[in-house]
N, C-alpha and C positions, 0 to 999 in steps of 0.2 A: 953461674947464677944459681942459686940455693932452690929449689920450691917453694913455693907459699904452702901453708899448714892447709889442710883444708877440714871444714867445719860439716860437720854431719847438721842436716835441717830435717824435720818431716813434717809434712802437711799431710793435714787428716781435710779432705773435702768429700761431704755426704754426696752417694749416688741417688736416684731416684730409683734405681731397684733394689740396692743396700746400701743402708746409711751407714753402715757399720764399717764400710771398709776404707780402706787408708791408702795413700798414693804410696808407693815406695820410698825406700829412705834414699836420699840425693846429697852427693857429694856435693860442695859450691868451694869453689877458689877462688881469690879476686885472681885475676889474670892480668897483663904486660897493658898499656897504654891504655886502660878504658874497660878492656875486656873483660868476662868472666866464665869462666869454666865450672859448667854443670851437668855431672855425671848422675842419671838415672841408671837405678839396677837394671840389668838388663840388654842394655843400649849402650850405644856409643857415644861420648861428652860430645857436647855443641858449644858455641860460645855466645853470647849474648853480652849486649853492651849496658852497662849501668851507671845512667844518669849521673855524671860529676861536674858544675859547672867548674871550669880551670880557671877563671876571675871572679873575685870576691865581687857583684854588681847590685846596684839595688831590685827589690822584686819585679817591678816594674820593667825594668830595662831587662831583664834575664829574661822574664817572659817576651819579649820583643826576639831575643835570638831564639827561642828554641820554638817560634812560630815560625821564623824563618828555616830553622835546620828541619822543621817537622813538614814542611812545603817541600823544600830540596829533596828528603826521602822520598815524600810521596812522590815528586814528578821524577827522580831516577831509580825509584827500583819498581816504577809501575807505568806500563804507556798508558792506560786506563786514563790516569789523570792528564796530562798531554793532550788526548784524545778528544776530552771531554773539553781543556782548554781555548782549543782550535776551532771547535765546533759551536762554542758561544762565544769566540771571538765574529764568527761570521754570525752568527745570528743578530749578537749588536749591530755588526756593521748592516744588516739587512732592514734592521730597525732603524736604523737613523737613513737608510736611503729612503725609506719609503714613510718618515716620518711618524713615528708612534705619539700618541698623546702621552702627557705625566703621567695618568694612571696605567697604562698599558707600559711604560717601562718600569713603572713599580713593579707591577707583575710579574713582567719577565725578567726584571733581576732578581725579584725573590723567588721566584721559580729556580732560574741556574744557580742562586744562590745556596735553594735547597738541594740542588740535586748534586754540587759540587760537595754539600757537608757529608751526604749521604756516602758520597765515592771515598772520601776522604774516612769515614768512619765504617765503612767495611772493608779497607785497606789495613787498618789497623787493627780490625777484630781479628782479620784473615793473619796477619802479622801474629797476633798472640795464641791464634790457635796452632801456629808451624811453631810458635814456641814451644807449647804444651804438648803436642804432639809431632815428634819431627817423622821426613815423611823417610818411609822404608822400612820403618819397626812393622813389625808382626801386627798386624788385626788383633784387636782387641774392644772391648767395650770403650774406651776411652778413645778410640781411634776412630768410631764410628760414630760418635756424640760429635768429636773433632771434624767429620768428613761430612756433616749433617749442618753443623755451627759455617762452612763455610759455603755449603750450600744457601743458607739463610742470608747469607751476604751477598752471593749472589743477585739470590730471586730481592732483595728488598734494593739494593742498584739500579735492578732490571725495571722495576717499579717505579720508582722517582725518575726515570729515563722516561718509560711511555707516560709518567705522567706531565712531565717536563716537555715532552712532545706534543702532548695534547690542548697544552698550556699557550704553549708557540704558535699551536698551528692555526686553533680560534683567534692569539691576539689577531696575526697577518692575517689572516682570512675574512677579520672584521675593519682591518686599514683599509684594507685592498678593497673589500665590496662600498665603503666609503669613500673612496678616492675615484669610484668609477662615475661617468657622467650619465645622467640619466635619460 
């Protein structure tokens, strides 16, 4: 099998302490089955997958798979989401035992609703920042923006959790004190 040619790219992106400076020049080859190979000076190539639908499908229906393939990611390359699944699984089911009004399951689906987007979207930031920064390279300025960017995903997870708790635990707490006989 021959090589692919590969293409020199450089991205220039402004730091907040020197706007002047430029990322390195990075090799890219499209790679075997989906894959691509991108060598940063310095480091060792990684490979990354780029987006190719393999059926011609209309907009509409493509976005319907790649909602599905972007659920399948998150729930196996993260227990997080899993986690999260299982856990307002029982909350529903704790809500219909003890009978919620309309508006108190508005809430608390918009609550898990919010806090599943939230899981869902620092999954994916945490994703692009192992892009940008893979882990084992040398300390650098850019590694420690990278190790701070996923701290931030963290603490804003963490947040929509105890707020998603606090959400639950008024609604039951106001069933519950209603359901009690006087």
């Amino acid at each position: 099998m021959n090589p692919t040619p590969v293409t020199r790219i450089t991205e220039s992106v402004p730091d907040p302490i020197d706007a002047a400076r430029t990322l390195p020049m990075r090799d890219y080859s499209p790679g075997d089955a989906g894959g691509s190979r991108l060598n940063i000076e310095g480091s060792e190539a990684f490979t990354f997958r780029v987006h190719r639908p393999s059926v011609d499908r209309p907009e509409w229906r493509q976005r319907l798979v790649d909602i599905e393939k972007g659920l399948a990611t998150a729930l196996r390359t993260d227990s997080t989401l899993f986690m999260h699944l299982f856990v307002d699984s029982m909350i529903l089911a704790g809500g219909a035992v003890i009978g919620l009004h309309v508006w108190q399951w508005v809430a608390l689906i918009g609550t898990l609703t919010v806090v599943l987007n939230v899981e869902l979207l620092s999954q994916a930031i945490r994703r692009l920042v192992v892009l940008a920064h893979p882990p084992g390279e040398k300390r650098t300025r850019a590694s420690e923006v990278a190790h701070q960017t996923e701290a931030l995903c963290y603490a804003a997870s963490f947040i929509a959790i105890l707020g998603g708790i606090a959400i639950a635990t008024l609604i039951f707490a106001q069933r519950i004190y209603e359901s009690i006989p006087e």
